[in-house]
C-alpha positions in Angstrom: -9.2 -50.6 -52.2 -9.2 -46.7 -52.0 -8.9 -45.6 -48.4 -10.2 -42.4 -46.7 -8.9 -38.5 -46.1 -10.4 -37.0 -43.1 -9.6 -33.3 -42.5 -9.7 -32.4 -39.1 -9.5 -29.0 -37.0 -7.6 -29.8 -33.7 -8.6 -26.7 -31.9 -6.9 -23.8 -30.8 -4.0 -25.4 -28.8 -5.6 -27.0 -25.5 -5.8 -30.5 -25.7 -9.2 -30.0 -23.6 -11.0 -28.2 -26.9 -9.9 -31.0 -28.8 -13.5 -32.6 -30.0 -14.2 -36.0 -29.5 -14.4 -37.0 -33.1 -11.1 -35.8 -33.6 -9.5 -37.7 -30.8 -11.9 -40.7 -32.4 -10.0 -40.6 -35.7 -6.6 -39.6 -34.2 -6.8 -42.9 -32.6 -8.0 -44.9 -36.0 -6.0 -43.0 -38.7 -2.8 -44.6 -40.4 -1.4 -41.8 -41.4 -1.4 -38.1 -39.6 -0.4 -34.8 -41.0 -0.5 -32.7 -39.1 0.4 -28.7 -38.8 2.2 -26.4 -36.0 -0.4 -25.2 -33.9 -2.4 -28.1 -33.0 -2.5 -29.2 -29.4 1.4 -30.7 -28.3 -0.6 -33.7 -26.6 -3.2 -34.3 -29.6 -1.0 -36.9 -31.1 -0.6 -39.2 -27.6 -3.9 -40.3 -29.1 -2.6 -42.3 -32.3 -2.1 -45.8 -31.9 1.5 -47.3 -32.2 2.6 -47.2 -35.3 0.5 -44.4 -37.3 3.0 -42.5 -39.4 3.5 -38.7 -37.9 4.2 -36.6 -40.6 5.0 -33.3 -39.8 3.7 -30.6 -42.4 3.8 -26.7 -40.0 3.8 -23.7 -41.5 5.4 -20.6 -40.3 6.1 -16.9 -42.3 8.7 -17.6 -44.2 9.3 -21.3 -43.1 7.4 -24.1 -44.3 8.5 -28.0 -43.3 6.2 -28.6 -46.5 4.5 -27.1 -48.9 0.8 -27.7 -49.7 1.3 -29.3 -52.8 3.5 -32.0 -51.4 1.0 -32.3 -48.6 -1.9 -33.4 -50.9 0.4 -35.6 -53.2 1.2 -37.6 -49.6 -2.7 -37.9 -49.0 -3.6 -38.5 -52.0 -1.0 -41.3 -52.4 -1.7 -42.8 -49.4 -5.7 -43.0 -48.9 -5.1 -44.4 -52.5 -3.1 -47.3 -51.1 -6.1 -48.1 -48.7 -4.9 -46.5 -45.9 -6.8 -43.9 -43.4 -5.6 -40.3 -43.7 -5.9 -37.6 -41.1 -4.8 -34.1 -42.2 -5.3 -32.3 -38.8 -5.1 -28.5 -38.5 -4.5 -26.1 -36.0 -8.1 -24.3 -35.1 -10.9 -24.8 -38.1 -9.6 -26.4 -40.7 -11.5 -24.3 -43.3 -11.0 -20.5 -41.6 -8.4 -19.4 -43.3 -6.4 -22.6 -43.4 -6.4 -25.1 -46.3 -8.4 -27.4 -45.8 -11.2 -27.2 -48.3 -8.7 -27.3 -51.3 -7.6 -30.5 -49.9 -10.8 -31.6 -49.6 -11.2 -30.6 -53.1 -8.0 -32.1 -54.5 -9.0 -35.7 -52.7 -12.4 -35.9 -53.8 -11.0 -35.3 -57.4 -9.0 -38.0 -57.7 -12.1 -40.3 -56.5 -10.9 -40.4 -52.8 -13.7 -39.7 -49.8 -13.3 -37.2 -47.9 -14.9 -36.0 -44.4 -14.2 -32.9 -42.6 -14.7 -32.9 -38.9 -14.8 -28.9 -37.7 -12.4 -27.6 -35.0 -12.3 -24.9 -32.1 -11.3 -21.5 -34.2 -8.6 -19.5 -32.0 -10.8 -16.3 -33.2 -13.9 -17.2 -30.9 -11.5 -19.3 -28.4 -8.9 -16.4 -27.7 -10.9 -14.2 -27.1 -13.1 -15.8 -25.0 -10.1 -17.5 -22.7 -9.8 -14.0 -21.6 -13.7 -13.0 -21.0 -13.9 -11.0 -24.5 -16.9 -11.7 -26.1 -17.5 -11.4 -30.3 -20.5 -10.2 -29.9 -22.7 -8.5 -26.5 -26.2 -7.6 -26.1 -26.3 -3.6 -26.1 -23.0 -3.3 -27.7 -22.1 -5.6 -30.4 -24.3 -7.7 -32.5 -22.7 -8.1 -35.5 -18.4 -9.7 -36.0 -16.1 -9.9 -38.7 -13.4 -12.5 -38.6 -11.0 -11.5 -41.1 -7.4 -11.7 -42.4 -4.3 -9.5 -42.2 -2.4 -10.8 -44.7 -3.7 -11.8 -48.0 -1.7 -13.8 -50.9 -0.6 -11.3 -53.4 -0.9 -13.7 -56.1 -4.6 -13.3 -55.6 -4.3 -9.9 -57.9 -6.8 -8.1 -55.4 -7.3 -7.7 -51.6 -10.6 -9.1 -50.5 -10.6 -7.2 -47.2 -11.4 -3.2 -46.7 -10.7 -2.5 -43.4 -11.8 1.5 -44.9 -14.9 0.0 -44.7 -15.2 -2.9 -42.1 -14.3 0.2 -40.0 -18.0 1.0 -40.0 -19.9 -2.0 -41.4 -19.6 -4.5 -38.1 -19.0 -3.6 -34.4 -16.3 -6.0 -33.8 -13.5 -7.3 -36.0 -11.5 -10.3 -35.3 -8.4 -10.2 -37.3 -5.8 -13.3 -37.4 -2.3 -13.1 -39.3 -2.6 -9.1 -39.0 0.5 -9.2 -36.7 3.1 -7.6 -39.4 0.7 -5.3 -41.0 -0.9 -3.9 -37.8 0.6 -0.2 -38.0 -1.1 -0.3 -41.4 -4.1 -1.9 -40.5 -4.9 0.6 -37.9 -4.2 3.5 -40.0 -7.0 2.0 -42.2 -9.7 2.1 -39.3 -9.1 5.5 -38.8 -9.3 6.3 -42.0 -12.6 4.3 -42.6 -13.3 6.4 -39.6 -13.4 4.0 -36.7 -12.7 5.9 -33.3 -9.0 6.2 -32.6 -9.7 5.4 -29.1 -11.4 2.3 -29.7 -10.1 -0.3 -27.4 -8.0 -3.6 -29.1 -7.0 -6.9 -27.2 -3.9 -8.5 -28.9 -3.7 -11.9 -27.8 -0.5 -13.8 -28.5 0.4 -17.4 -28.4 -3.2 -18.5 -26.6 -3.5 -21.8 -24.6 0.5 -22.0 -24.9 2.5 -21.2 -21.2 3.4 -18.0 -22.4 -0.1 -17.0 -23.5 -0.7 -13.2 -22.7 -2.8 -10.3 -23.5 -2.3 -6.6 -24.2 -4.8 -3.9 -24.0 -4.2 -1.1 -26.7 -6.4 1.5 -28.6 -6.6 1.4 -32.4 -4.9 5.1 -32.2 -1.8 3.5 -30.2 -1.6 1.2 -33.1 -0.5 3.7 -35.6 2.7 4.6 -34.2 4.9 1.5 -34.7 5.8 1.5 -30.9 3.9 -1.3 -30.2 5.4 -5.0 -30.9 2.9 -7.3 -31.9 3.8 -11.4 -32.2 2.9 -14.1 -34.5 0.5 -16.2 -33.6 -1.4 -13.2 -32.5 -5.5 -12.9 -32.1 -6.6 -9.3 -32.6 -9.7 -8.1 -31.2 -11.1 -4.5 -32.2 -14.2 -2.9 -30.5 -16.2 -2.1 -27.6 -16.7 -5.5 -26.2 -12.8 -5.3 -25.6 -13.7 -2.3 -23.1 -16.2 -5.0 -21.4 -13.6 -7.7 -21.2 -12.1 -5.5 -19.8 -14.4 -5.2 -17.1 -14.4 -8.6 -16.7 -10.8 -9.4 -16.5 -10.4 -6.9 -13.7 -13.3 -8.6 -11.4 -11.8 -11.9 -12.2 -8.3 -11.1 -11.8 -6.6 -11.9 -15.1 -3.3 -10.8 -15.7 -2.8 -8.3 -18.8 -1.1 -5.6 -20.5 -2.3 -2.5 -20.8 -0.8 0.3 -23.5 -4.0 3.0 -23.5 
């Protein structure tokens, strides 16, 4: 009897944003892969005896690749068992989980997806930042900083996201972020538009810096993978916020 793939977003690192469905088929699944950024407690959840297979993804360091990862679902949802491919944040933002739910349902093999916390709308928010504000923002783009270059073409013009939305949310833009910011201006974003880096959210070490896109370009400022990156006007109102409430933060203006 064919089993069952289920991919899963486990949130954006705190076991508290974990859904309950999730935890539901962490605690019924046979077999979990799962990635690096998912909650360090999610897995306390699975029963004894669920085989943890570790599948995290790093630049430049991968404990597997993705086609190894699908040939281990594949094989084993078609040996009857219950598959959980769990994922850091949303499983289809920018990760890969809807060509594994593709490359399952191929081969005949059900699959559900059960949608996670995205570290774009939770980082931000952890530190009173909001995507979008009445008065000053109502549009968002959530975008990448690093595309595949095997794609042929960038998908992402930050010449003209620069004036097309009032706030973009940019994940993986940590090692192109000199370049990136050079881009705004060009697309002719305000220099001195305010930018929250947020690095390693809802781990111990979590922190935010306060920057301007014009501080960007000069290559003085160190930004860390896993980073959230926050450009706009609402960052000057989190701002705002974070002062009244007393939150801790950097501040390179």
């Amino acid at each position: 009897m064919v089993g069952k793939v289920v991919i899963a977003g486990g949130g954006p690192g705190d076991e508290g944003l974990l859904t309950l469905k999730c935890i539901e088929v962490i605690g019924s699944a046979d077999v979990i892969i799962y990635d690096r950024l998912i909650p360090k407690s999610a897995l306390r959840y699975a029963r004894p005896g669920t085989e943890l297979i570790y599948a995290g993804k790093e630049p430049g360091k991968h404990a597997m690749e993705e086609d190894e990862i699908i040939r281990i679902m594949i094989r084993e949802a078609s040996n009857g068992r219950l598959v959980l491919r769990l994922h850091g944040g949303d499983a289809f933002l920018f990760g890969r989980g809807f060509e594994e739910c593709i490359a399952v349902l191929s081969v005949g093999i059900p699959c559900e997806v059960i949608p996670g916390v995205t570290s774009a709308i939770a980082a931000p928010e952890t530190y009173l930042i909001p995507p979008v504000l009445r008065g000053i923002s109502s549009s968002v783009a959530i975008v990448t900083g690093m595309e595949d270059p095997r794609k042929g073409r960038a998908f992402v013009n930050f010449r003209e996201l620069a004036k097309a939305v009032n706030t973009i949310i940019i994940l993986m833009g940590a090692s192109r972020i000199n370049e990136i910011a050079r881009e705004l201006i060009e697309g002719g974003i305000d220099p001195g538009t305010y930018v929250a880096i947020i690095t390693r959210a809802y781990m111990e070490d979590s922190k935010v810096m306060i920057t301007t896109v014009s501080k960007l370009t000069t290559g003085q400022i160190n930004v860390e993978n896993p980073s959230v990156i926050v450009v706009g006007d609402v960052v000057r109102e989190g701002l705002k916020a974070m002062k009244k409430a007393g939150i801790n933060f950097e501040s390179n203006t």
